[in-house]
C-alpha positions in Angstrom: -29.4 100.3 6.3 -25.9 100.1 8.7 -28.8 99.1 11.2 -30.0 96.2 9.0 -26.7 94.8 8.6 -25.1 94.7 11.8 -28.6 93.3 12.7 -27.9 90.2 10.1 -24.2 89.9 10.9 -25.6 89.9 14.6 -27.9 86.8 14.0 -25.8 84.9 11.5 -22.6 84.6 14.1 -25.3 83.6 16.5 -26.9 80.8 14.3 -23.2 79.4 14.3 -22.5 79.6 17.5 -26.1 77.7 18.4 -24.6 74.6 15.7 -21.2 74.4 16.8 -23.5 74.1 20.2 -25.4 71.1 18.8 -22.9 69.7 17.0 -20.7 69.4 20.1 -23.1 67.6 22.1 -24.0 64.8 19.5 -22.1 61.6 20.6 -20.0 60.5 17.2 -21.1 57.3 15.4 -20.0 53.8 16.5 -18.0 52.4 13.8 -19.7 49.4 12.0 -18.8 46.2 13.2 -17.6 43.7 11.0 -17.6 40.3 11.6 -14.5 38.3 11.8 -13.7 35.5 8.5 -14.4 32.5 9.1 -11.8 30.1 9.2 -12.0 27.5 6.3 -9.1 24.2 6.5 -7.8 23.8 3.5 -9.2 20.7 1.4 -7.9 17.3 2.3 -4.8 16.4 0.1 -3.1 12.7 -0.4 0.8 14.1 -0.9 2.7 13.3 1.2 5.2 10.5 2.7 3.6 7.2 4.9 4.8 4.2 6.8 2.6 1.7 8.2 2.2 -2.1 8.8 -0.4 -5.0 7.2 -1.5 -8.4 7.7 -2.9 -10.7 5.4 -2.9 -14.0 3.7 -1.0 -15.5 0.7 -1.7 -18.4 -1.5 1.0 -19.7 -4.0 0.4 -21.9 -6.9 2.4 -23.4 -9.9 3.6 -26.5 -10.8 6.7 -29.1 -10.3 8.4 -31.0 -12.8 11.5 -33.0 -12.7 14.3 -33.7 -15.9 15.7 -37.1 -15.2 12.3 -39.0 -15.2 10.4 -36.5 -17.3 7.5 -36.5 -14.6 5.6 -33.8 -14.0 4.6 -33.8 -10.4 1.1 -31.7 -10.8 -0.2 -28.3 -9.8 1.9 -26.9 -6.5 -0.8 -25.4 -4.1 -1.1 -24.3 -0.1 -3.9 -24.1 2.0 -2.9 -20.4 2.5 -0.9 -18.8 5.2 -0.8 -15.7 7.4 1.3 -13.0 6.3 2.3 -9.5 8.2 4.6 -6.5 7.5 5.1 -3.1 6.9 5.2 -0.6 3.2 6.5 2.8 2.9 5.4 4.9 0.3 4.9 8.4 -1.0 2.0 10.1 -2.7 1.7 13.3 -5.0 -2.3 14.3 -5.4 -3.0 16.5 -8.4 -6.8 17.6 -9.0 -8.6 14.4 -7.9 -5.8 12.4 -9.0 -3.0 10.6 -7.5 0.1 8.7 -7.9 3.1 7.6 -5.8 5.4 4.4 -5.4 5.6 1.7 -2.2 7.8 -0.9 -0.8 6.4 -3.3 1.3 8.0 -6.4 2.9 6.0 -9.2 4.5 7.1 -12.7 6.4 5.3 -16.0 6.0 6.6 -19.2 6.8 4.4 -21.9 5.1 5.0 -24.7 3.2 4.2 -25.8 -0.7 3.9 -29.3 -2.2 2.7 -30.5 -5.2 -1.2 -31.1 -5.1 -0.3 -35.4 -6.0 0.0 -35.2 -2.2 0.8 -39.3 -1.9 3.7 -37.9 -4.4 4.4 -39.6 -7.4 5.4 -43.5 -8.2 8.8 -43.7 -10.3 9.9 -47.9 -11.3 12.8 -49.6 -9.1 13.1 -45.9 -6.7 9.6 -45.6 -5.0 7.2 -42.7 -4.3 8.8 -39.2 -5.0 7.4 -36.6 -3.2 8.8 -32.7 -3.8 8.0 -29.8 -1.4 9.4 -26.3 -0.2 9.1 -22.9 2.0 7.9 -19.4 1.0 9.8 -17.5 3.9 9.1 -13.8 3.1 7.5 -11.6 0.0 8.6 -8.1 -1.2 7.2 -5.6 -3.1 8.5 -2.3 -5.2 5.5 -1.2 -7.5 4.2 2.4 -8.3 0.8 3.2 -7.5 -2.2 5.2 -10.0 -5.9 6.3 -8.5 -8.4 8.8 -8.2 -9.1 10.1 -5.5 -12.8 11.2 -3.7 -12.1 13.4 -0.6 -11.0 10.8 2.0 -11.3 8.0 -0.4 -8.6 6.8 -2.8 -9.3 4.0 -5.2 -6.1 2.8 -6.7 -4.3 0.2 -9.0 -0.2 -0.4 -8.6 1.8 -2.0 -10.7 5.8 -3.3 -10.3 7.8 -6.0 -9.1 8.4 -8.5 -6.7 10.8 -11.3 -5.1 10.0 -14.2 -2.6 12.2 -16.2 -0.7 12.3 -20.1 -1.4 13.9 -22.6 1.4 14.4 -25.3 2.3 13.3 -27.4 -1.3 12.4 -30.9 -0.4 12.4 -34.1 -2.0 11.5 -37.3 -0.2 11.6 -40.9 -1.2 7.9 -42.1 0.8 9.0 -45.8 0.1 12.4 -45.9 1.5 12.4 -42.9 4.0 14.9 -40.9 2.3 14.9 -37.0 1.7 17.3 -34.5 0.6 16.4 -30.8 1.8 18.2 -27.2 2.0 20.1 -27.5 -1.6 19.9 -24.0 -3.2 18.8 -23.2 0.4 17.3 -19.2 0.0 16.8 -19.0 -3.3 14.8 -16.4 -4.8 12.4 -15.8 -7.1 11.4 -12.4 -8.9 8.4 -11.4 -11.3 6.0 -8.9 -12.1 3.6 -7.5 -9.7 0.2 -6.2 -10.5 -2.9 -5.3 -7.8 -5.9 -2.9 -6.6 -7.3 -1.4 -3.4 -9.3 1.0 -1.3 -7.9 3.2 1.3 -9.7 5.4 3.7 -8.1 8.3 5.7 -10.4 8.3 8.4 -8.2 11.5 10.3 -5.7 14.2 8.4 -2.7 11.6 9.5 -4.6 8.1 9.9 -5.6 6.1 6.7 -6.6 1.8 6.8 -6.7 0.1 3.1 -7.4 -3.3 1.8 -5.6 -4.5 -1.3 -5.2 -7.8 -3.5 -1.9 -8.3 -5.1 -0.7 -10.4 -8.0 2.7 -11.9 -8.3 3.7 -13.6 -11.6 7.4 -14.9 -10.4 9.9 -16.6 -12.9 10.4 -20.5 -13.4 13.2 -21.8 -11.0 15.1 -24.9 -10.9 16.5 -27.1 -8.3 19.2 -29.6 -8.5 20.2 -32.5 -6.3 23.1 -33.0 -5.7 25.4 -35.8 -5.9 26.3 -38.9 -3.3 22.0 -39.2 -2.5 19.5 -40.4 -4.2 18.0 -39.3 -7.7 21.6 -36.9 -7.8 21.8 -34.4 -11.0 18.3 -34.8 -11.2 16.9 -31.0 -11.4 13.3 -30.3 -10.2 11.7 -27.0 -12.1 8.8 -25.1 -10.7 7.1 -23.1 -13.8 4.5 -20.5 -13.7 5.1 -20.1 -10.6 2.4 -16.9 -8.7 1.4 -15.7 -5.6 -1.4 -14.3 -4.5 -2.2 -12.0 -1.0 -5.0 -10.2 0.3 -3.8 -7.4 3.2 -5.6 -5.0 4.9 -3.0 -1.9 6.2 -2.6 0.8 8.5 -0.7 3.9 7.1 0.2 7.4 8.9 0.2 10.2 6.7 3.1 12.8 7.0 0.6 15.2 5.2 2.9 18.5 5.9 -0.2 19.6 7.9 -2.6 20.1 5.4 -6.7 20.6 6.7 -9.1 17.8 7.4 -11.1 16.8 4.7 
């Protein structure tokens, strides 16, 4: 019986020895490889301040009348004329949504006259013909649209002011004209429009917009020692209207492509 059990003690320290063996030589496992995430850019966003410039063209329409005759010297028209700025603006996007505000300022120099272009015939004084210059256009309006990744479609509404010079009235019979009275002059009204920009990089974004400016009646006197003096020349329903496309750069905070 002692035999038996030294015997079994014998072969059990053995059988762990011969594991502890085996075990040694077997190489651990490799650990499991996991892959690195993969980087995702966060979805493109519209908030944010830009600056940029436009170009364009403006067409301004109305009419002239005049309070010493009573004659009303038709619709006041142009042929259109080239326009070109800058805006500045800022945008806040929430969901697909967006709104912001924008200035822009653009410079035109083209002239208006009343569409009777061979002007208009007034007893023992002659032909009366009444012109004047849109110098410049500027804009303040706050801006509303929805937005589709790098596409915004948006409205804006506000206000707006244009510089009038150089108001002309000419006598075509005799030669005569006064000019530069009220020289500067500026008119204000309410500004509505709509347009489509693009951001075609994370900072780079082009648009296209048409604006309408309804601007407030304004009135022009002549003054005395010339002809037809105290005589005052009102332009009412005055508007403008401007078609620019735009170039903006996007100080996005570094937000991801879209």
């Amino acid at each position: 019986m002692r035999k038996l059990i030294h015997t079994t003690a014998a072969l059990s320290i053995f059988l762990a020895a011969s594991m502890a063996a085996n075990a040694a030589e077997v190489p651990p496992s490799p650990p499991v490889y996991t892959p690195p995430p993969v980087y995702v850019p966060p979805p493109f966003s519209w908030t944010g301040f830009y600056v940029g410039g436009n170009f364009g063209g403006a067409w301004r329409q109305g009419s002239i009348n005049d309070s010493l005759f009573g004659l009303s010297f038709g619709n006041t028209s142009n042929n259109g004329a080239f326009i070109g700025g800058g805006q500045l603006g800022f945008n806040y996007q929430f969901g697909s949504f967006v709104i912001g505000v924008e200035a822009d300022f653009d410079w035109g120099d083209n002239t208006t006259s009343a569409n009777t272009s061979n002007g208009v015939f007034v007893t023992g004084i002659g032909t009366i013909q009444a012109s004047f210059n849109n110098g410049w256009v500027t804009t303040l309006a706050g801006r509303f649209g929805v937005t589709n990744g790098p596409w915004l479609f948006y409205g804006k509404a506000g206000g707006g002011w244009v510089g009038n010079n150089n108001f002309t009235v000419t006598n075509v019979t005799t030669g005569a004209s006064i000019t530069n009275f009220n020289n500067n002059n500026t008119s204000s009204g309410w500004l509505v429009g709509a347009g489509i920009e693009w951001a075609f990089t994370s900072n780079w974004s082009v648009k296209i917009e048409y604006d309408y400016l309804g601007l407030n009646s304004q009135t022009f006197t002549v003054p005395t020692g010339v002809f037809l003096a105290g005589d005052t020349f009102t332009t009412s329903n005055p508007n403008v209207q401007m078609v620019k496309v735009g170039l903006n750069y996007l100080f996005n905070y570094g937000v991801g492509r879209y």
